[in-house]
C-alpha positions in Angstrom: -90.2 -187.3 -48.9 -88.3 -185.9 -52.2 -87.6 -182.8 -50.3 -87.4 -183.3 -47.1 -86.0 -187.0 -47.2 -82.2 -185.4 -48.0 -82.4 -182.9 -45.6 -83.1 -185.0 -42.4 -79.7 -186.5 -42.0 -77.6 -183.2 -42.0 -80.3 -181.7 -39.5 -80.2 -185.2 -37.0 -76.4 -184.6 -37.5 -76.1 -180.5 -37.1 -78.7 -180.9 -34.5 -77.0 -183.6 -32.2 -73.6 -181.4 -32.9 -74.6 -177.5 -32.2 -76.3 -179.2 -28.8 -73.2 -181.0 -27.7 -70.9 -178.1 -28.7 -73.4 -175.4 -26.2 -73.0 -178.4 -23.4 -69.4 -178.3 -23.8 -69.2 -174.4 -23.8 -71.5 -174.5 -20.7 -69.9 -177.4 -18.8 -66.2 -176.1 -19.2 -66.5 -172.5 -19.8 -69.4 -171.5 -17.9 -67.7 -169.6 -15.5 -66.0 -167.2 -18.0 -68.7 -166.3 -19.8 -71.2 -163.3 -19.6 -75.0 -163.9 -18.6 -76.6 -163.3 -21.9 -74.1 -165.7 -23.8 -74.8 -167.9 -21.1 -78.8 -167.4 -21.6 -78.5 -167.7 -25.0 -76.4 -171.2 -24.8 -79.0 -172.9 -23.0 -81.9 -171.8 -24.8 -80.3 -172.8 -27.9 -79.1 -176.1 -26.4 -82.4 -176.7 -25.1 -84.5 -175.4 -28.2 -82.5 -177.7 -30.5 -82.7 -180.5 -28.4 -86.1 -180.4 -27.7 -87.7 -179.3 -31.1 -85.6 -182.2 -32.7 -86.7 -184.9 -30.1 -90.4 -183.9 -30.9 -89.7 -183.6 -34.6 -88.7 -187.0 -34.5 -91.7 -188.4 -32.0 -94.1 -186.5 -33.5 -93.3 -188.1 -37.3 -92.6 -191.6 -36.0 -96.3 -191.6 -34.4 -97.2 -190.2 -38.2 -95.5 -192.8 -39.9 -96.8 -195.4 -37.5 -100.6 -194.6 -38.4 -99.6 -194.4 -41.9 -99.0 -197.9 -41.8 -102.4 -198.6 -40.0 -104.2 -197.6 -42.9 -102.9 -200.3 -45.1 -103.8 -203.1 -42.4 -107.4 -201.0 -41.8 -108.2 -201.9 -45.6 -108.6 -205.7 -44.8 -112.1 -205.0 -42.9 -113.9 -203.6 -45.9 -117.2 -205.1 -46.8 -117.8 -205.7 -50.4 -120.3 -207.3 -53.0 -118.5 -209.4 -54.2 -115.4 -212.0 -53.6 -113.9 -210.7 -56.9 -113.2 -207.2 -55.8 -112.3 -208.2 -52.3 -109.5 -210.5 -53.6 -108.6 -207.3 -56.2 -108.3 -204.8 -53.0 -106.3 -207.2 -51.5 -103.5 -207.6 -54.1 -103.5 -204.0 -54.4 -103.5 -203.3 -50.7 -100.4 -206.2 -50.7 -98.6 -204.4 -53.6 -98.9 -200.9 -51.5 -95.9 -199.7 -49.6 -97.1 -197.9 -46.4 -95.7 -194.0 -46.4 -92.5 -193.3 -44.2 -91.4 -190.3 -42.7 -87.4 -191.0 -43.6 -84.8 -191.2 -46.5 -85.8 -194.0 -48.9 -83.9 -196.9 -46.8 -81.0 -195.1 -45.2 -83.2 -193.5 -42.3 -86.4 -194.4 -41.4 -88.1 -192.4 -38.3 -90.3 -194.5 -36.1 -92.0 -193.6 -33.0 -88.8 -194.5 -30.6 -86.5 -192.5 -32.8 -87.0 -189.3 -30.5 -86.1 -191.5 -27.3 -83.6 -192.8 -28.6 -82.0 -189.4 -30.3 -82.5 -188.1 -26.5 -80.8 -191.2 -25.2 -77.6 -190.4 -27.6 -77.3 -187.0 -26.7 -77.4 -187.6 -22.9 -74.6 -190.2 -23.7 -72.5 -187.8 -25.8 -73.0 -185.3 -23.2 -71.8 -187.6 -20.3 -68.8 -188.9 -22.6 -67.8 -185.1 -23.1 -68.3 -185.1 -19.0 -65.7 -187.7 -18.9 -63.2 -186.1 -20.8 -63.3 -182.5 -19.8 -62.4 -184.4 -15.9 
């Protein structure tokens, strides 16, 4: 997360704002443009879009069994209490993995739903005032 924690705010932002600039270009100027521009608007719109939204799915369901394996340590069988009670303080100590930027952004398995939900709401609110 050193590397790619920084990144993933300027992508969710340059991602949510290249798609609702191709939606605006195809909503308002669709009719003015050529059929190649026009193909090549809503395959980037839609490649963006799309590719983030499972980016995002794909690592919160990552970062949700990343967390299971700290819980999945409580069902070990050992010899004896005294290394039981040592695995648990360890295993309490232990901060499960995050796909996300330290505590500013953390993905979790809605996060592509709901990245989907805001763009279908930006696009609608550029519907409204293009009317």
């Amino acid at each position: 997360m050193l590397v790619l924690g920084p990144v993933l705010i300027p992508t969710q932002f340059v991602a949510g704002q290249l798609g609702l600039m191709a939606n605006y270009v195809l909503l308002k100027h669709s009719d003015e443009i050529d059929f190649l521009s026009l193909f090549a608007l809503v395959g980037i719109s839609v490649t963006v879009q799309f590719g983030w939204a499972i980016f995002l799915t794909t690592a919160g369901i990552e970062t949700q069994h990343l967390a299971e394996i700290l819980l999945s340590w409580k069902h070990f069988e050992f010899a004896s209490p005294h290394k039981r009670k040592l695995l648990n303080k360890f295993r309490k100590s232990c901060r499960p993995i995050v796909v996300g930027y330290e505590s500013y952004f953390r993905i979790k398995r809605l996060s592509g739903m709901k990245y989907l939900n805001g763009f279908m709401k930006g696009t609608l609110r550029v519907l409204l005032t293009i009317a």
